[in-house]
C-alpha positions in Angstrom: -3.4 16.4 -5.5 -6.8 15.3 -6.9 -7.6 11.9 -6.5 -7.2 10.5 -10.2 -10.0 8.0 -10.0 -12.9 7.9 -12.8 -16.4 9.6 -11.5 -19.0 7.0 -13.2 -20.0 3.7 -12.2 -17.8 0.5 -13.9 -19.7 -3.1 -14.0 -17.4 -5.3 -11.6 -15.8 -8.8 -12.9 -16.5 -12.0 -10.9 -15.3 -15.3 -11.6 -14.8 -16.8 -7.9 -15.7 -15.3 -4.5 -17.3 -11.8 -5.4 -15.1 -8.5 -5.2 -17.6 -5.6 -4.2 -15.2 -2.2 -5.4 -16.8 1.4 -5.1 -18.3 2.6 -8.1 -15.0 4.3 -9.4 -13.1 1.1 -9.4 -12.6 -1.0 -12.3 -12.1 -4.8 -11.5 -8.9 -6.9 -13.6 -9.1 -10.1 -12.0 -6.3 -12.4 -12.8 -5.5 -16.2 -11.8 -3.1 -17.2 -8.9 -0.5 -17.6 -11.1 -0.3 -13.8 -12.2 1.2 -10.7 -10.9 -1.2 -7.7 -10.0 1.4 -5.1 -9.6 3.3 -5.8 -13.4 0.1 -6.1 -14.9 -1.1 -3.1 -13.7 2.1 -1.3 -14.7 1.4 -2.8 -18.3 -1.9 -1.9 -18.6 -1.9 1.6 -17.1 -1.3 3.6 -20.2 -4.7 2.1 -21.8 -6.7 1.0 -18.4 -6.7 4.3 -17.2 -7.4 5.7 -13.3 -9.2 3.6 -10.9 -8.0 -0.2 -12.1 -7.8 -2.5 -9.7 -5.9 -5.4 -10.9 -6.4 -8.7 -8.1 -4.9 -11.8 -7.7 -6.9 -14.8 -6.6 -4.6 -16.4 -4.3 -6.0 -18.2 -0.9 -2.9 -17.5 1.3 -2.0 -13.6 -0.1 -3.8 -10.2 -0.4 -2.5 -9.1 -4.0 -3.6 -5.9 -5.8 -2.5 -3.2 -7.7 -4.5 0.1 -8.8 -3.7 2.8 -11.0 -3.7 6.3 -10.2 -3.6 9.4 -12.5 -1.9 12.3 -10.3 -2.5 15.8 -11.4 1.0 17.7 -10.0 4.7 16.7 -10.9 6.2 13.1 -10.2 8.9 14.6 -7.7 5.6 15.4 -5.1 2.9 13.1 -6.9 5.3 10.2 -5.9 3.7 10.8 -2.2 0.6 8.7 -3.1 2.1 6.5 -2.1 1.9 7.1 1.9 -2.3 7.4 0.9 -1.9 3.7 -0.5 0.2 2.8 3.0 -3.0 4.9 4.9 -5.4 2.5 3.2 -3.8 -0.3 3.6 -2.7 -0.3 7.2 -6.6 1.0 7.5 -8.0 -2.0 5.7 -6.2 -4.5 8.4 -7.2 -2.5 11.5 -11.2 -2.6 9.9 -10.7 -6.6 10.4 -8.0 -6.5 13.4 -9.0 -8.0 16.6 -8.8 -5.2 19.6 -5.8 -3.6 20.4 -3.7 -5.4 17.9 -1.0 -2.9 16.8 -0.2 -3.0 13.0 2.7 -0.9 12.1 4.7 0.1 8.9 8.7 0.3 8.9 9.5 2.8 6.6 8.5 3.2 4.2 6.8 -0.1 2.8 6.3 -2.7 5.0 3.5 -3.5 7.4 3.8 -5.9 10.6 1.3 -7.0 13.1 2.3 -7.3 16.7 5.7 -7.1 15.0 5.2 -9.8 12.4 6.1 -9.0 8.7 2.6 -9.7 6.9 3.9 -7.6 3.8 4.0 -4.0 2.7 3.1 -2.0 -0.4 5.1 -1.0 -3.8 4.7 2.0 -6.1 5.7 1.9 -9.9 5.9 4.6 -12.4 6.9 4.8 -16.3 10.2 4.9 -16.9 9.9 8.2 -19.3 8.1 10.0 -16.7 9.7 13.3 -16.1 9.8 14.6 -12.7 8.9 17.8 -12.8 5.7 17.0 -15.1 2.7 14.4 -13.5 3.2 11.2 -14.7 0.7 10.0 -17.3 0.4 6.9 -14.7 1.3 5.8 -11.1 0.7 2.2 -9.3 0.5 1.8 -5.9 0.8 -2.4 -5.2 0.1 -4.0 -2.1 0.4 -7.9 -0.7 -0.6 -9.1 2.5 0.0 -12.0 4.0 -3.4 -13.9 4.4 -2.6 -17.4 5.3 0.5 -19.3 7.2 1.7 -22.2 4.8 4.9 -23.4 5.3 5.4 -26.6 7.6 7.6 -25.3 9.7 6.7 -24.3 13.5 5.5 -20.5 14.4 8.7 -20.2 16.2 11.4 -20.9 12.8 10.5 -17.5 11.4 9.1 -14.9 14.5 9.4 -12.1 12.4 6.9 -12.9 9.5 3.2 -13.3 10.4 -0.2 -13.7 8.6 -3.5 -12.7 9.4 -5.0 -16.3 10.1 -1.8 -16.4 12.7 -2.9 -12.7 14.5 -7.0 -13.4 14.8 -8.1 -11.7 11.8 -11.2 -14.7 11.5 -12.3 -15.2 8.2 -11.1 -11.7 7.1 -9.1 -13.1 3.6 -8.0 -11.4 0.6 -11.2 -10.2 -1.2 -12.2 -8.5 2.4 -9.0 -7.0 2.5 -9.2 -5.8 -1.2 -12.8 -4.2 -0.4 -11.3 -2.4 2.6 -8.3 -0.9 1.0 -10.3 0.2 -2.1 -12.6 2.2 0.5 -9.9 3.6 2.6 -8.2 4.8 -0.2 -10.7 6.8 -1.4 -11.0 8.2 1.9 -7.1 9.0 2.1 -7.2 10.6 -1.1 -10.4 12.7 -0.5 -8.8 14.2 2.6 -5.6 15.0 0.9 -7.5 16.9 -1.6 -9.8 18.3 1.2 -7.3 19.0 3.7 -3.9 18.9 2.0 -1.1 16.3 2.3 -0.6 16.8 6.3 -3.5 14.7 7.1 -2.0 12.2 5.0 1.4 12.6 6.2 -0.1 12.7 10.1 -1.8 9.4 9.5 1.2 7.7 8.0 3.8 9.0 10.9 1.7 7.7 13.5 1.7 3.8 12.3 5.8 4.1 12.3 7.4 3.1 15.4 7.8 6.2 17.6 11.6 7.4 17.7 11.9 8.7 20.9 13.2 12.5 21.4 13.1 12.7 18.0 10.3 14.7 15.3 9.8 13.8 12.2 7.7 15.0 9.1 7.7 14.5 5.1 9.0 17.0 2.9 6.9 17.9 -0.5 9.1 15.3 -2.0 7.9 12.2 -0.1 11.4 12.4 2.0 10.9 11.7 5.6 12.8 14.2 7.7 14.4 13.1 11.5 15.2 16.3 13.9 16.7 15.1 16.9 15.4 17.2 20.2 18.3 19.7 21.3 20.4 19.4 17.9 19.7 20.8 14.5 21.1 18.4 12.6 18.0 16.5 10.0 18.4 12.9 9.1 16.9 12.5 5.4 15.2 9.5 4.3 15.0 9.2 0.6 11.7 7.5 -0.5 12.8 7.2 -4.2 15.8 5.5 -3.4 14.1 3.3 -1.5 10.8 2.9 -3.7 14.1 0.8 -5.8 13.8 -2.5 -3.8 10.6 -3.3 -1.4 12.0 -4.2 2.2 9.0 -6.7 2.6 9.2 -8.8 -0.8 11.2 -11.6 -1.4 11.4 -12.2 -5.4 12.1 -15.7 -4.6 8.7 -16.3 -2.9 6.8 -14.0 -5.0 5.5 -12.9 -1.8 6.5 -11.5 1.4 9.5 -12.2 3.8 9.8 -15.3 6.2 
């Protein structure tokens, strides 16, 4: 897959805390009230590869970018494990030592077992499948800041990086990071193939024990228990449908 970012440098937009993006990215910055993931979806046909639409919000990590996949949807759809790669990279860059961060498949990401939030992918609705879509978004929010009233204890599985020692790592760090480890995800995909992607991703699920797993060229995540030949499926489009992590009620991630 190559990596479908532009090659040439993009001036940056700045209109609050400064957002420093690598050279292919081009900055959409939008006010807390928006929605980076739509409005990269609505803008992709025009904006092109490498947008990075963010969301100036103090208490979540939100941003979408657009990629331009070079093979069919049915395998291009797989981006989205690079965007999970990056992401779960971007929070270890800032993670204090030895705090595990983990995705349940396939979109959510928890620290020391706290929901934080997880990533989204979103394609056009006339995309064939066995053609590469004229567009993909991978979407991500993360949990930056704890601001309900209500004591650590009322909702142990969600979590927020001011909660887990993250500092004053907030959302335009996190932004920076991904953006960078993206790059890097996608660059060895093209360099090595998708298994380095797909080796990267595994390892950050919780480890099923006798059990081996690996993804299929359709993003599917296949289960072979040790001693039996039978092969549990997991269908990532199916469930690409409905994020585990959001909550459409929030506009944000589970509590």
């Amino acid at each position: 897959m190559e990596d479908g970012l532009p090659s040439t440098p993009v001036s940056h937009v700045s209109l609050a805390e400064p957002i420093h993006l690598p050279p292919p990215f081009t900055l959409v910055r939008l006010r807390e009230s928006g929605d980076a993931f739509a409005h990269a979806c609505r803008i992709a046909p025009e904006s092109g590869a490498g947008t990075l639409v963010y969301v100036g919000r103090f208490d979540l990590a939100e941003f979408a970018v657009v990629l331009e996949p070079a093979e069919p949807l049915r395998s291009a759809r797989r981006a989205f494990y690079a965007g999970m790669v990056a992401l779960t990279d971007a929070l270890r860059a800032y993670a204090p030592p030895s705090k595990p961060i983990t995705i349940g498949w396939p979109d959510a990401v928890r620290i020391d077992g706290g929901l934080v939030g997880g990533g989204r992918m979103g394609w056009s609705s006339a995309a064939d499948e066995d053609a590469p879509p004229p567009w993909l978004v991978f979407g991500a929010m993360i949990r930056t800041v704890a601001i309900n009233d209500d004591d650590p204890g009322v909702h142990p599985l969600a979590s927020a990086l001011d909660q887990e020692g993250f500092g004053e790592a907030g959302a335009a760090q996190i932004t920076e990071s991904f953006a960078r480890h993206l790059m890097l995800a996608l660059d060895g995909w093209r360099v090595d193939g998708f298994d380095s992607v797909a080796r990267d991703y595994l390892t950050r699920m919780p480890r099923e024990r006798q059990a081996i797993q690996r993804i299929d060229d359709c993003g599917d995540v296949l289960t072979r228990r040790i001693g039996t030949d039978t092969v549990e499926r997991s269908d990532l489009l199916q469930a690409l449908a409905t994020p585990s992590w959001l909550d459409p009620a929030l506009g944000g991630p589970r509590l």
